[in-house]
C-alpha positions, 0 to 999 in steps of 0.5 A: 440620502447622503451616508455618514462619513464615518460608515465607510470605515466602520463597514471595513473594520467589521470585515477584518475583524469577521474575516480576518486580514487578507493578504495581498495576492501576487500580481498575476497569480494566485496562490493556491489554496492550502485545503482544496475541497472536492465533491464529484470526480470531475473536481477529483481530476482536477485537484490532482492535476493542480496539486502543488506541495503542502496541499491538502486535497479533501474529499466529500463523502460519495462515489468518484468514478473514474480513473484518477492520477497523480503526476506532481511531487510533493517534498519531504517538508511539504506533502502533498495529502489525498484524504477522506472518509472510508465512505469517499470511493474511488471507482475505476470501471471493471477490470479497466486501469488503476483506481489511483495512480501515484505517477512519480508523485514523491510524498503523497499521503493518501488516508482514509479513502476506498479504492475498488474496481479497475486492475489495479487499485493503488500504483505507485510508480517512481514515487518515493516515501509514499503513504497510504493510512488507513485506505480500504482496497477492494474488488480488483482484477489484479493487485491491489497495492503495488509500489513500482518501478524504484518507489521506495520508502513507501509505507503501507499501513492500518489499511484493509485489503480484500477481494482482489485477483477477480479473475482468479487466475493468482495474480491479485496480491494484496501488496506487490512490492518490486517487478518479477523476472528483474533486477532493476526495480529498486523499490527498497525499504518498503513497509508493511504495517498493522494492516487487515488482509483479506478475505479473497486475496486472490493470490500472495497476501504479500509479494516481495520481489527479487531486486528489492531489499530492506523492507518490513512486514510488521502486525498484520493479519493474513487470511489465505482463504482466496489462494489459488496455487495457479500461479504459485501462489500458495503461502501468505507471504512470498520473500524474493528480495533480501533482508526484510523482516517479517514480524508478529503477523498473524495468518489463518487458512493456506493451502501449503505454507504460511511464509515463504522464501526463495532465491529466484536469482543468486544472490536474492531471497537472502537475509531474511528474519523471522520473528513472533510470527503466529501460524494457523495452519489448519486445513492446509493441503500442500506438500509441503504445509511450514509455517515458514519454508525457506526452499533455498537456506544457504547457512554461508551465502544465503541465511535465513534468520529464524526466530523462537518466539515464532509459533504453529498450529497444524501442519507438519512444523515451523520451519522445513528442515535444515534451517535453524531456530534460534 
C-alpha cells in the first residue's frame, strides 16, 4: 500500500512535539549527559572515571561494594554532585582502602549516601571546597572523615558518624582534619556543622591538626562513649591548629575532658574561641575532667578565647585554671 504523503511530516511533528527539540550532537562527540544514573558498583566506577563538571551522578538504592574513587575536578561554577538516598551504600571490604576517595576532585558534592566498611571511609586528598550533606559514616577501622594533604574549604555538615576505629586502638576519629607530626598540610578553613557524632567514635569525635588554621565546628553533638585513651584520645574535640572556633556543640560521656586544646608546635594550638558550648561531664574518670582544657594558654603568645555563655555539668569545672572566662 503506497503511504500518504503527508504521514511523514506528521509522524516528526508528533516526536518534537512528545520528545521535545533535540540538539545536534558535535561531529565525533558526544555530549555528556547532565544526570548520569547508576544502579550497580560497576556503573558507580564508571560514572566516576567519566565525571566532567556540571554532572550529577545518581545512585539507585542498593548496595555498592567496592572501593570507589574520584580523580576529576569540578569548578566552583560547575560542581560535580555524587548523591543518593541514606539506603544507596557504598561498601569498601573490611578493613581494605577508602570507601570513596576524592583524589584532587575540587568541588564535589557528595549528599545523602552511606559509606561503611574499609579504613577510611571518606578521604579527601588535594580537594578543595569539597561537600559532604547529609552522608551516613559508619563501621571503619580507622577514621571516618579525613580532609588531607591542603583540601581546604571543605564543609562537612548534617551528617552522622558512627562506630569507627574498629580496631580500637584510638586512631578512628570521626573527622581528621590536617596530618600530625607536619606542617605542611594546609587543610584551612574546614567546617564542621550540625552533624551527629557517635556512638563508638573510637577515638577524637573531632581532630584538628597542627598547620591547619580557620575552621569552625558549629551545632553538633558529641558522644565520647567509644574513647579509648590509648592514643590520646580522651576529649570530644582536639584543637592542634589555630584560630578555629568551637561553637553551641553538645557532648555527653568522655573519659577526661570535653574540649582540648594543644600547642604540639610553637606557634600551634593558638586562637581558639569558645562559645554556647554545652558539656555533660558525668562519669568522666580522667585527671583532669574540664569541659575545656587548654593544656598550653599563653595570655601573650598563644590565647585562647573563652566564652561565658558556655555551660558544665559534672566534673571539676569549665575551663582548667589560669584561663579566663569572659
Amino acid at each position: 500500500m503506497t503511504e500518504h504523503p503527508a504521514v511523514p511530516a506528521l509522524l516528526t511533528a508528533l516526536a518534537v512535539l512528545t520528545l521535545g527539540p533535540v540538539a545536534p550532537a558535535a561531529a565525533g562527540s558526544a555530549t555528556p549527559a547532565a544526570v548520569v544514573e547508576v544502579g550497580t558498583a560497576k556503573q558507580l566506577q564508571s560514572a566516576l572515571a567519566a565525571a566532567v563538571p556540571g554532572q550529577t551522578i545518581r545512585l539507585a538504592d542498593g548496595a555498592y561494594s567496592g572501593n570507589f574513587k574520584a580523580t576529576t575536578p569540578g569548578t566552583a561554577a560547575a560542581r560535580i554532585t555524587l548523591t543518593g538516598s541514606a539506603n544507596a551504600v557504598l561498601t569498601a571490604p573490611s578493613g581494605g582502602g577508602y570507601g570513596l576517595y576524592l583524589n584532587g576532585a575540587s568541588y564535589w558534592t557528595v549528599q545523602g549516601l552511606t559509606v561503611t566498611g574499609g579504613q577510611k571511609g571518606i578521604m579527601a586528598d588535594a580537594a578543595n571546597h569539597v561537600l559532604l550533606d547529609e552522608v551516613t559514616v559508619h563501621h571503619t577501622t580507622m577514621e571516618g572523615v579525613h580532609f588531607r594533604n591542603s583540601s581546604a574549604y571543605g564543609t562537612l555538615r548534617n551528617s552522622r558518624i558512627h562506630d569507627t576505629g574498629l580496631n580500637r586502638d584510638g586512631m578512628g576519629e570521626g573527622v581528621y582534619v590536617g596530618t600530625a607530626n607536619t606542617l605542611t598540610d594546609h587543610s584551612d578553613h574546614v567546617e564542621i556543622t550540625g552533624n551527629t557524632f557517635g556512638p563508638n567514635i573510637g577515638a577524637e569525635n573531632v581532630d584538628l591538626k597542627e598547620g591547619t588554621t580557620g575552621g569552625l565546628v558549629s551545632g553538633n553533638t558529641f558522644d565520647g562513649d567509644g574513647l579509648t585513651g590509648r592514643n590520646y584520645d580522651d576529649s570530644w574535640v582536639d584543637v592542634k591548629g589555630n584560630d578555629y572556633v568551637i561553637e553551641n556543640n553538645t557532648g555527653r560521656r568522655t573519659t577526661d575532658d570535653g574540649y582540648q586544646v594543644h600547642s604540639v608546635q610553637p606557634g600551634w594550638g593558638c586562637g581558639t574561641v569558645f562559645r554556647g558550648n554545652r558539656s555533660d561531664l558525668a562519669g568522666a574518670t580522667g585527671p583532669d575532667r574540664y569541659a575545656i582544657d587548654v593544656t598550653d594558654y599563653d595570655a601573650a603568645k598563644c590565647e585562647a578565647t573563652v566564652g561565658a555563655d558556655n555551660t558544665v555539668t559534672g566534673g571539676r569545672g569549665l575551663v582548667n585554671p589560669g584561663v579566663p572566662v569572659g
